[in-house]
N, C-alpha and C positions, 0 to 999 in steps of 0.2 A: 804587282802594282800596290799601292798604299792604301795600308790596311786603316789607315784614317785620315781624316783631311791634315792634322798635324805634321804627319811623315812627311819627311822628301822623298822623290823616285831617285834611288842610286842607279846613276845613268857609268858605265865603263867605255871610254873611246879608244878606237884602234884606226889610227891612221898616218903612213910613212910621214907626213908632212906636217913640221909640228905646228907650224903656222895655222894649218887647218884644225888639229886639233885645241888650240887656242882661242879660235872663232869662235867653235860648236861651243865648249867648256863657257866660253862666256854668254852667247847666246840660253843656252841651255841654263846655267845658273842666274841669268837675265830675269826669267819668270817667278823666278821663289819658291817653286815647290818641287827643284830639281836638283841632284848636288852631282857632280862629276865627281866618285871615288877613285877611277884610276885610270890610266891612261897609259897606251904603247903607241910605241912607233915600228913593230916587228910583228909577225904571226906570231913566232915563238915566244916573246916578251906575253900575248898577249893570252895564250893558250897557258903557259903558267899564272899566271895574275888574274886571270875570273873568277877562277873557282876557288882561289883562296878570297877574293875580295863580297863573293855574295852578292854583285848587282842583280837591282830589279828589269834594269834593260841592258844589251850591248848593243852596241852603234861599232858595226866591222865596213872597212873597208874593201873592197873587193878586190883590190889590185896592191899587192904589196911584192919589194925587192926579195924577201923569204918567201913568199908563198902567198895566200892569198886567204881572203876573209872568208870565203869561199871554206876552205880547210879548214878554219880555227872554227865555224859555222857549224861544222862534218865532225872534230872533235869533244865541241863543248856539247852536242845532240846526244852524242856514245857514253857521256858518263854524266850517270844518276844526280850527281851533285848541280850540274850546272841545266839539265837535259829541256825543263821546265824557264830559261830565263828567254825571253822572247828577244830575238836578233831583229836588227834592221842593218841589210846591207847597204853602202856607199857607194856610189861611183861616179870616176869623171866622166865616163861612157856611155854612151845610151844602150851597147849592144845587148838586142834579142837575148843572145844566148849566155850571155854571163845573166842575165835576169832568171831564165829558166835555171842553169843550174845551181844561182843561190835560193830561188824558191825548192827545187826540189831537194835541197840540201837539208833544209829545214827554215834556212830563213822567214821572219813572220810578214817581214815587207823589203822593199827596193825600190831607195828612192837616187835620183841623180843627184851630185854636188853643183 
């Protein structure tokens, strides 16, 4: 999180629909004290691109055509560099069980689109 009021939170999105991702990015940059550094539309696009980009949050989507946010969730927990950035998973679902295994994944929350 921001180490002073000055910082922005570097917020990363991961979501197949870029539309969507266009919302949140504007939403999110809407308040001032947030910047969207980068953005996928793939697991894989998006499990490359974190950890070289350093965000303070990811915002993953749960349900992707490669895999799922779920997985990038499972591998950005397994390495040191990214282990500490706090997830919030996405969904258009409400289902129970993707909730439980993005929290027990590591996820820090899970909220519906």
């Amino acid at each position: 999180m921001p180490e002073s009021a000055d910082r922005l939170i570097k917020v990363f999105l991961l979501d197949d629909h870029e539309v969507v991702r266009q919302g949140l990015r504007a939403l999110l940059e809407s308040t001032g004290s947030i910047e969207v550094v980068g953005e996928a539309g793939t697991a894989a696009e998006a499990a490359a691109r974190i950890p070289a980009l350093h965000p303070d949050v990811a915002v993953l989507d749960a349900r992707l055509p490669d895999g799922s946010g779920i997985e990038v969730c499972r591998r950005l927990r397994r390495d040191k560099a990214t282990a500490h950035v706090p997830i919030i998973m996405l969904t258009a679902r409400e289902a129970e069980d993707d909730r439980v295994r993005g929290l027990e994944t590591g996820a820090d929350d899970y909220l519906t689109k």
